[in-house]
N, C-alpha and C positions, 0 to 999 in steps of 0.2 A: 439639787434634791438628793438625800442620800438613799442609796440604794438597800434592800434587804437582808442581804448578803454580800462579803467580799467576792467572795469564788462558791459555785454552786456544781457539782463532779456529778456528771451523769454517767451513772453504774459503779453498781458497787461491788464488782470484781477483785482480784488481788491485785491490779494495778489503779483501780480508781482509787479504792480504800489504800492504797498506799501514797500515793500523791494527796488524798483528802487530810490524812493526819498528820504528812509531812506539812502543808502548808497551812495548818491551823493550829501547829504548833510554832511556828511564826507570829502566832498572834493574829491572823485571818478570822472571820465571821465565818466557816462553812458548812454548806452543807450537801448532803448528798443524796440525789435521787435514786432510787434501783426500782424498776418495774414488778420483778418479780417481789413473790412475800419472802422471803429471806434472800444475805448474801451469797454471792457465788455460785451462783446455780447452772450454771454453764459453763464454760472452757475452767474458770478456775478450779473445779471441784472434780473435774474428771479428765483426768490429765496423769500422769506416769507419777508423779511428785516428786520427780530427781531436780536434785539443785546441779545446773551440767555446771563444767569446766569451763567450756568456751571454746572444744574441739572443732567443732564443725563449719562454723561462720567465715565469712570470708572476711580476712584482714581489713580493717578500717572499717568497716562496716560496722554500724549503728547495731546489730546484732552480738558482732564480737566484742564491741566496748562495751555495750552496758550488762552482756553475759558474765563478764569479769570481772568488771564492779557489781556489778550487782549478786556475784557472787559472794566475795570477800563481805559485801554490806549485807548479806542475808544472813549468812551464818553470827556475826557480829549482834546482830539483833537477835537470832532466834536463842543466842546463848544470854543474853542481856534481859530478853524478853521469857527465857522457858518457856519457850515454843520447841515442840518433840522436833527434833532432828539426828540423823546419824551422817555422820564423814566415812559411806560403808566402802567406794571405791566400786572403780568399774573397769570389766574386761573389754577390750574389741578386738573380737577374733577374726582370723582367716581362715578359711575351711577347704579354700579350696587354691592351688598354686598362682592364676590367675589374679588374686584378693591381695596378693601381698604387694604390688606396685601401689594398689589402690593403698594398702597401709601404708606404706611407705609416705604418698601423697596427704596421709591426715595427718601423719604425725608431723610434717613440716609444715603442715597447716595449723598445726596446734599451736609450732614452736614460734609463728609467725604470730597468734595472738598472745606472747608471754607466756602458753599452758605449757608444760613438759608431761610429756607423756614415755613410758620405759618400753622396750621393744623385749620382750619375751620368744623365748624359743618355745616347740611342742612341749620341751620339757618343764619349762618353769611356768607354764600355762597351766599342765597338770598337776604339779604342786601346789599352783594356788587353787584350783577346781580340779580334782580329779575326774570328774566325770565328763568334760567338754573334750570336743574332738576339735583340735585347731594344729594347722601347722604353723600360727606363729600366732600373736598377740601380741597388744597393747594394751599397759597400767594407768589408769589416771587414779591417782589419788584422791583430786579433791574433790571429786564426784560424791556427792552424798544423797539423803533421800531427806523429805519435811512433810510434816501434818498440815498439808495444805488451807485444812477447815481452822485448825489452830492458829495459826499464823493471819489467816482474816479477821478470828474473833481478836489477836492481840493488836491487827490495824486499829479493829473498828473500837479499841477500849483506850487504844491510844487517840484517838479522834475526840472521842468523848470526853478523858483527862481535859484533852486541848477546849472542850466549850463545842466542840464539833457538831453539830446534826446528823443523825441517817431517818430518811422516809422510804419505807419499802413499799408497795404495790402502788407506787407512784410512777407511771407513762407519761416520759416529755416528749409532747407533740411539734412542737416547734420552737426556737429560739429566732428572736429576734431583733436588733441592733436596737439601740434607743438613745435618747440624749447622753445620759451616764454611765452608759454598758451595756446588759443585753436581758431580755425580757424575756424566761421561760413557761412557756405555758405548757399544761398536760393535765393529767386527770390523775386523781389520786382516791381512791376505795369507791370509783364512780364520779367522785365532785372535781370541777374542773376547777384547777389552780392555776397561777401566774404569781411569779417571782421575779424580783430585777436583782441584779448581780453586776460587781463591776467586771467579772471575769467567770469565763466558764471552761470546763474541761469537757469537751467530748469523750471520754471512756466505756464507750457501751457497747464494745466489743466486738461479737457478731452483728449488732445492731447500727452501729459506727457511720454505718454508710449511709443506713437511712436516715438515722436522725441528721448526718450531714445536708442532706438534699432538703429538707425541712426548712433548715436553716438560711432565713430571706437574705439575700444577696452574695449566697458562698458560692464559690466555685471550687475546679479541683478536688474532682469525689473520684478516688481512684474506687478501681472493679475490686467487688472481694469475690470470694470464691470457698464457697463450704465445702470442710474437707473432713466426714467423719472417718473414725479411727476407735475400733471394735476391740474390748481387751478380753478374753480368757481368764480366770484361776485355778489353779493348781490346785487341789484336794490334798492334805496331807503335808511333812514335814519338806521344808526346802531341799535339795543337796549342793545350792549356792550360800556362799556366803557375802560375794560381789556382784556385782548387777553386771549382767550378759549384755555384749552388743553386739552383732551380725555386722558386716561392712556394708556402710548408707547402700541403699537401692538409687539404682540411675536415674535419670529421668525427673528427679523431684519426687519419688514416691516415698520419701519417709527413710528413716533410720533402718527401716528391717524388723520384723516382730521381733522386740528383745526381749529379754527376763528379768524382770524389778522384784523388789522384796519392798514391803510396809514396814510401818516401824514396828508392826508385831510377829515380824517373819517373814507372811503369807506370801507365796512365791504369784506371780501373774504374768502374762504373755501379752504382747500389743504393745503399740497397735497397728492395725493393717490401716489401708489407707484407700478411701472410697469417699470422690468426691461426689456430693449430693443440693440438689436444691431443697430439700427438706428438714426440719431439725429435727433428725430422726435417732433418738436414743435405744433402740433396741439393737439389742445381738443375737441374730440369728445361729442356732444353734447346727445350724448344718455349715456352719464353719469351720469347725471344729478340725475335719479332716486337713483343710487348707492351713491351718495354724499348727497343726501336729507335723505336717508337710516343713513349715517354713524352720519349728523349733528343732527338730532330728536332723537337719545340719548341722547344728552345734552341739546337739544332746541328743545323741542318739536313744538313750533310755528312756526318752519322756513316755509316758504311759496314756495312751492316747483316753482310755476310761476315766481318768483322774482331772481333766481338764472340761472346767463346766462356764458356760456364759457370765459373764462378770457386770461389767457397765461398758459405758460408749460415751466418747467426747465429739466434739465438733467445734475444729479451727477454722476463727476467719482468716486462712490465706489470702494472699492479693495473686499468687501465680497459680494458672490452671494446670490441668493434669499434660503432665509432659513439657511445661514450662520452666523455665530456669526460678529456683527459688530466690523471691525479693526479698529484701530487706526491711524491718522497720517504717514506717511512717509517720512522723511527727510534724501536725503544720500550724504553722501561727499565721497571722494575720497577711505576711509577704505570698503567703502562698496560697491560700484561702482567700482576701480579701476583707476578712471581719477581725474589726481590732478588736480583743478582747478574749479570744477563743482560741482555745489548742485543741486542736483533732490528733487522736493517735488512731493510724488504721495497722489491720497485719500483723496485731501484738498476741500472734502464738508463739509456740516453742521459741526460745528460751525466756519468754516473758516472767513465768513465776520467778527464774530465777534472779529476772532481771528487774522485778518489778519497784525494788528501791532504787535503784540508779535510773531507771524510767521517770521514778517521783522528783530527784535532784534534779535529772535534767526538764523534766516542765517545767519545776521550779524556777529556774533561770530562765526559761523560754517566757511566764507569766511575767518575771523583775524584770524582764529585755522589752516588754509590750507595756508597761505603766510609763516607759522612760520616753 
């Protein structure tokens, strides 16, 4: 009996929606469920919207490769596609004498994922930013910034060319293995639906884990761990023209409040990093001092009146607070036990940028589960 759908992508995030139109431009039946009434409504849509390098990641890591590909393949699309992006370029600075071994350690980390990054003196730090206080610095070029919201509407239009489906305020309750594939059931504006699929993508982000445990005879639900991250804006004209980056904080705590610019300028701060069991989108305004605190290391001029509450994201990490950061999570059936299904868990930072090399590589991981 044939089933309703080839592949059926639950969430439609920037990595569901990008695996959704990649494999239905294959020629697939799909379709996609997202709970919320529109897409991206979480991690993709509030998030810094730098396309990184691939600085950070540790060598071989599922992190650093598909940062890289996924880099080169974003830009590729968003200039194919006229999705807004800039190639603006980004600082990391040292601030303090102690910082510069720590630089020393990313830029061979860089050089070890293929990125090259330039080693800058105080002086050539200032000529590019006059107003940052660093004793040394690092260049990445390929660092850029993307309309995060733009680049989902051109998934989801590439979806739909392909014959693609999307159903929004549709909750998948459970999936379930069956003769031909797998049986999704949930409710959708109230009415409870069921679909069969020969193949299904878990993509549901911070949700990932649960719909995993849902799912009749899976195993292998690694721990997520909600990690909110609070960003500031800046009132008034930038005095960057590259996006600022503080050296990563220890511990897993995040890159360090940086300074990004939008594709219309606007300068903004974050994000800090506060793990939470709640999906809790507010910015506390008595922050402010603590972020004025973390940016006057490297700008000393920030103007502490000019910085007002912004928005707030929430990563599902897999490592807790003071944990060494994980990698990626991608599992088919050898690691799950359900033929038919790929689970991605952990797909924060660098996911946006990664999220077309995310989609190839399912894709091979779905043609490796039909064979």
């Amino acid at each position: 009996m044939a089933t309703d759908f080839d592949l059926v992508v639950v969430g439609a995030g920037v990595v569901g929606l990008a695996v959704a139109q990649r494999l239905a431009r294959d020629g697939r039946s799909v379709l996609v469920l997202e709970q919320e009434a529109w897409v991206g409504q979480h991690a993709s849509s509030r998030n810094s919207e730098v396309i990184h390098a691939g600085i950070y990641y540790a060598p071989g890591s599922l992190k650093a490769q598909l940062c890289v590909e996924g880099r080169d393949l974003l830009y590729s699309w968003c200039a194919e596609h006229g999705v807004a992006h800039r190639r603006v370029g980004k600082l990391l600075v040292a601030v303090e004498p102690e910082e510069i071994a720590a630089m020393t350690r990313l830029q061979r980390n860089a050089a070890a994922n293929g990125v090259e990054l330039h080693w800058l003196d105080a002086a050539q730090v200032h000529e590019l930013e006059p107003q940052l206080r660093a004793l040394a610095g690092l260049y990445s070029p390929l660092t850029g910034i993307v309309d995060s919201h733009a680049l989902m509407q051109s998934f989801e239009a590439a979806l739909q060319r392909a014959g693609g489906l999307l159903s929004c305020r549709a909750k998948v309750d459970s999936i379930t293995p069956i003769t031909q594939g797998l049986c999704v059931s949930g409710r959708s504006a109230g009415q409870a639906f069921s679909i069969s699929a020969r193949q299904v993508v878990n993509a549901a982000g911070l949700f990932a884990q649960r719909l995993q445990r849902d799912v009749t005879g899976a195993i292998q639900v690694p721990a997520v761990h909600w990690c909110q991250g609070r960003y500031f804006s800046y009132a008034g004209s930038s005095p960057f023209r590259h996006l600022v980056y503080p050296m990563p904080e220890s511990n897993n705590a995040g890159l360090g409040v940086h300074a990004t610019l939008d594709l219309a300028g606007q300068l903004r701060f974050g994000p800090d990093v506060r793990y939470t069991d709640e999906l809790d989108y507010q910015v506390d305004e008595r922050l402010r001092d603590a972020f004025v605190a973390s940016v006057r290391r490297y700008w000393p001029q920030c103007d502490a009146a000019r910085l007002q509450s912004a928005y707030a994201g929430v990563r599902a990490k897999l490592s807790g607070a003071g944990e060494p950061a994980m990698d990626f999570v991608l599992q088919d059936h050898t690691s799950h036990g359900v033929r038919g299904l790929v689970s991605l868990f952990g797909i924060e930072s660098p996911g946006l940028t990664a999220c077309l090399a995310l989609a190839e590589r399912v894709r091979l991981m779905l043609n490796a589960d039909t064979n």
